[in-house]
N, C-alpha and C positions, 0 to 999 in steps of 0.2 A: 574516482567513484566507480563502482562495480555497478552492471544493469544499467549504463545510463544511457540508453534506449529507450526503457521504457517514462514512465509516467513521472516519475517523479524526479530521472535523468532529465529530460524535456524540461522541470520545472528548474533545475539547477545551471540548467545553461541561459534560462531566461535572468536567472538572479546574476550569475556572472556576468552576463554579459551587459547589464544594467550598472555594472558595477562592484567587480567581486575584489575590490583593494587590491592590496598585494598577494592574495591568494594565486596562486595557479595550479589550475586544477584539470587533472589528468582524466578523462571521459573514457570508461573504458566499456567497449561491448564485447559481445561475442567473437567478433571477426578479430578482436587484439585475444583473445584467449577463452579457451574454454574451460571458463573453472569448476565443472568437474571432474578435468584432466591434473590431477599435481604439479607434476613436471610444466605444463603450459602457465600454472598459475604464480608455480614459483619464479618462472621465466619470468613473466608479468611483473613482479613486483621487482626482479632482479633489474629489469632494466628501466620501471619509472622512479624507483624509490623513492616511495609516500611516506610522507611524517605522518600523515592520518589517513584513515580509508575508508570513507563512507562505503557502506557493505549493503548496494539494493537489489543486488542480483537477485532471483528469487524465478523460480518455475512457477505463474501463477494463474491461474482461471478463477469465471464461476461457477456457480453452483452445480451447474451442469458436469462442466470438465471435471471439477474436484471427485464427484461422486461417483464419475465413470471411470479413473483409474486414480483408486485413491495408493496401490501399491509405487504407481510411478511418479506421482507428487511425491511420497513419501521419501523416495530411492534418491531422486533427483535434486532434492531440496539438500537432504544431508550429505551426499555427495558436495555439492558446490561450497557450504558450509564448511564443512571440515575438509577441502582443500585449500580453502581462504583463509580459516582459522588456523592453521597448520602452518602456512606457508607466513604470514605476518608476524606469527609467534618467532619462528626458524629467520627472519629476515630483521627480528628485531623492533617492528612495528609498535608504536607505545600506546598509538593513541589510535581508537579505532567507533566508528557510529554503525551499528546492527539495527537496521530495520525488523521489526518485530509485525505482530501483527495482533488486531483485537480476536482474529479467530483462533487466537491461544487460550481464550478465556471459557471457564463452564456453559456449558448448558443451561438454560435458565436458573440463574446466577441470581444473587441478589446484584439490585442496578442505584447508582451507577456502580461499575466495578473498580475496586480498587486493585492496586498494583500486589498485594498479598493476596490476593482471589486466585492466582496462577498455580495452578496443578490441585487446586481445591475440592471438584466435583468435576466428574466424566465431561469429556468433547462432546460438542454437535459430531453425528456421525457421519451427515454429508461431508465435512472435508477434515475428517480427521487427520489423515494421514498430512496432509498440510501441517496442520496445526501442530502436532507433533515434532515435525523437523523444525516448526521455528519457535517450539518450546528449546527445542533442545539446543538451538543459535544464542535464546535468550539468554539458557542456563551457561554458556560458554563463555560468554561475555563475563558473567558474574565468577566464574571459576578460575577462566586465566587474570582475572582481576586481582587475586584471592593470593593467586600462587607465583603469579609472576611481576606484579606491580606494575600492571600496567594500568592505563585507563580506558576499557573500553568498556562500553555503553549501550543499552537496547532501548531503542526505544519503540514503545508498543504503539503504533501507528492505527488510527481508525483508519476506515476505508478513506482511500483516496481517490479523488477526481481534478477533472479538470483537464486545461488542452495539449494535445499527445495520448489519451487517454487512449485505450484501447478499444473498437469498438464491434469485433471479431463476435460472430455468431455465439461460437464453444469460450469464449476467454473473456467478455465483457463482463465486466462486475454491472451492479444495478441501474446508476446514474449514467452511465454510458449503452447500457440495454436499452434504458428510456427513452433517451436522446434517440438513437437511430431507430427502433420499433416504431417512436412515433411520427420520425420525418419519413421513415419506410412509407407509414401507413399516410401522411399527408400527399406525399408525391403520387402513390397509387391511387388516393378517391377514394379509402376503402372507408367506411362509416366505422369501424371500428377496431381497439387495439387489446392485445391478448395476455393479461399479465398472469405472471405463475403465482397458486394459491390465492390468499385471498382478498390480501392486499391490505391487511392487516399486521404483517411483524413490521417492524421496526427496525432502522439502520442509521448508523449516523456517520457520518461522510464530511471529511475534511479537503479544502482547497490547498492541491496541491503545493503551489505556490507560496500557499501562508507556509507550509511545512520546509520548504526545501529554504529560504529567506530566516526561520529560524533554527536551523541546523548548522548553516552558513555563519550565523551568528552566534551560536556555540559552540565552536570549534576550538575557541582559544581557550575557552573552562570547561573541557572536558572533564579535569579529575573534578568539577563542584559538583557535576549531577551524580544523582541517586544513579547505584547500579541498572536499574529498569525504572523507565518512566512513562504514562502516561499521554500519548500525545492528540489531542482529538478536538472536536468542535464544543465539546461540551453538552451539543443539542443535536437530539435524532426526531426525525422523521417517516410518517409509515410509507411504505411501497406505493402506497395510493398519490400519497403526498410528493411523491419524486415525480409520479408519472404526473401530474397536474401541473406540476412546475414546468418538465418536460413540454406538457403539451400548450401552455402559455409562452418560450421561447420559441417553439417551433411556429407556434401561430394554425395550431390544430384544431378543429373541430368535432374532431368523432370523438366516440364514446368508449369505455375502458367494460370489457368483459374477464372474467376471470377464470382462469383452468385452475380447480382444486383437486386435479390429480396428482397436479406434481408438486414438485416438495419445493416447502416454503423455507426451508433451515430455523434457524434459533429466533423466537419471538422477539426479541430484543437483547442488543448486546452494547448500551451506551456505554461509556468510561469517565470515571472521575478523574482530570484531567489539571486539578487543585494544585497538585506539586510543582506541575511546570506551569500554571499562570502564574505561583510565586517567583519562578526563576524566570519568567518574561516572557511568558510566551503567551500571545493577546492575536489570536486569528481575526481578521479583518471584513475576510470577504463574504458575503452574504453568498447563500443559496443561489435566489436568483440570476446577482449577476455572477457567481459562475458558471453555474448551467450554462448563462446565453453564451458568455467567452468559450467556452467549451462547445457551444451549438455552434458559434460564428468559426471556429476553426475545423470541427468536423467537418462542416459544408465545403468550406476550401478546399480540404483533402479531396472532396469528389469531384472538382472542376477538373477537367480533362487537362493538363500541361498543354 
């Protein structure tokens, strides 16, 4: 697995390690290769030789980061991409899972979205350039699929949460902005917490764990799935509603003001998620309790070793 550092790496070492069969499964981060170096990435694959290569690498922020250098998300993302896609093709690699993302999808779109909605109507232009590079991941998948017989796969990921999460000022996505803004603000006494816009769009956020537990479990029927699939909760929630949950695990008491200068991104961006409940995939974990799993291991991070 590429990126498995991050978030959804974190959720694949939990499943292995609960019991990943006879899989073994190679964790690759930054410090084993930089893949937007070629030569490091071919190295990489020259000396673990993967029969399959979950592909989570990915340069990612929120709303903030995206929108403040959307040229080097853009740069960054298809660099990594097409030295990974390049190097698995050249190594032979047959079978391959591309992490996608729902901010591939229009601009207030008809909702839910389906997996034909892709390249339909204009990007949100906060993180376009994002979106772009993992349009163009998605389209790769479908192409060396096409030309070369092989099996690899995107799957378009809602947002993901959950423990390992990120919870970085510039690079936290929403559920994890909430969590620490409002344990920030329980720890300081401050009577109140500051959300962006109005606290009205809508987002819908998948537990990491359901995702990485069925990925794990598709690995052996790669060629069954659809070229791009669907992978989500089925059910979003507004901004408001994250930070309530938020402020319910943390055991907060202030009260939520809102800055509607700054930019709220796309009103809603649910996904219809139909294709892969028929192929089995059935997310388990409730909102709440991963918030809390997610709050009880952030706090840990902060205890002093």
């Amino acid at each position: 697995m590429t990126g498995s550092a991050g978030l959804l790496g974190s959720a694949l070492r939990s499943v292995v390690a609960r019991g990943g069969g006879a899989l073994e499964v190679v964790f690759a981060t930054r410090s084993d290769a930089d893949l937007s170096d070629p030569r490091a990435t071919r190295d990489l694959l020259g000396r673990t030789r993967p029969d399959v290569i979950v592909h989570g690498a990915a340069r990612v922020g929120g709303i903030k980061a995206n929108a403040a250098d959307q040229t080097g998300f853009l740069l960054d993302n298809l660099a990594i991409d097409t030295s990974l896609f390049r190097a698995a093709l050249d190594a032979g690699v047959e079978r391959l899972v591309y992490l996608g993302s729902s901010c591939t999808y229009p601009r207030d779109h008809r909702q839910p979205l389906v997996e034909t909605d892709l390249l339909q109507a204009p990007l949100e232009p906060t993180n376009e350039g994002y979106a772009l590079a993992k349009l163009a991941g998605t389209r790769l998948c479908q192409f060396a699929s096409a030309q070369h017989g092989v099996a690899y796969r995107a799957l378009v990921a809602s947002n993901l949460y959950g423990p390992g999460d990120d919870f970085s000022t510039d690079r936290a996505h929403l559920v994890a902005a909430a969590i620490a803004k409002v344990h920030a603000a329980k720890v300081a006494g401050s009577p109140t917490v500051t959300i962006w816009g109005d606290g009205t769009a809508r987002r819908e956020f998948t537990y990491a764990g359901d995702v990485a537990s069925w990925i794990l479990g598709s690995l052996p029927r790669l060629e069954l799935l659809p070229p791009v699939l669907n992978l989500g909760a089925g059910v979003d929630h507004s901004v408001t509603e994250y930070y309530e949950v938020a402020r319910s695990v943390v055991g907060y008491e202030g009260e939520f003001v809102y800055d509607t200068s700054m930019p709220k991104g796309m009103h809603q961006k649910l996904m219809d998620s139909s294709r892969a409940r028929a192929l089995g995939w059935a997310p388990a974990t409730s909102l709440a309790d991963g918030m809390l799993a997610t709050y009880e291991k952030y706090v840990g991070s902060l205890v002093p070793a």
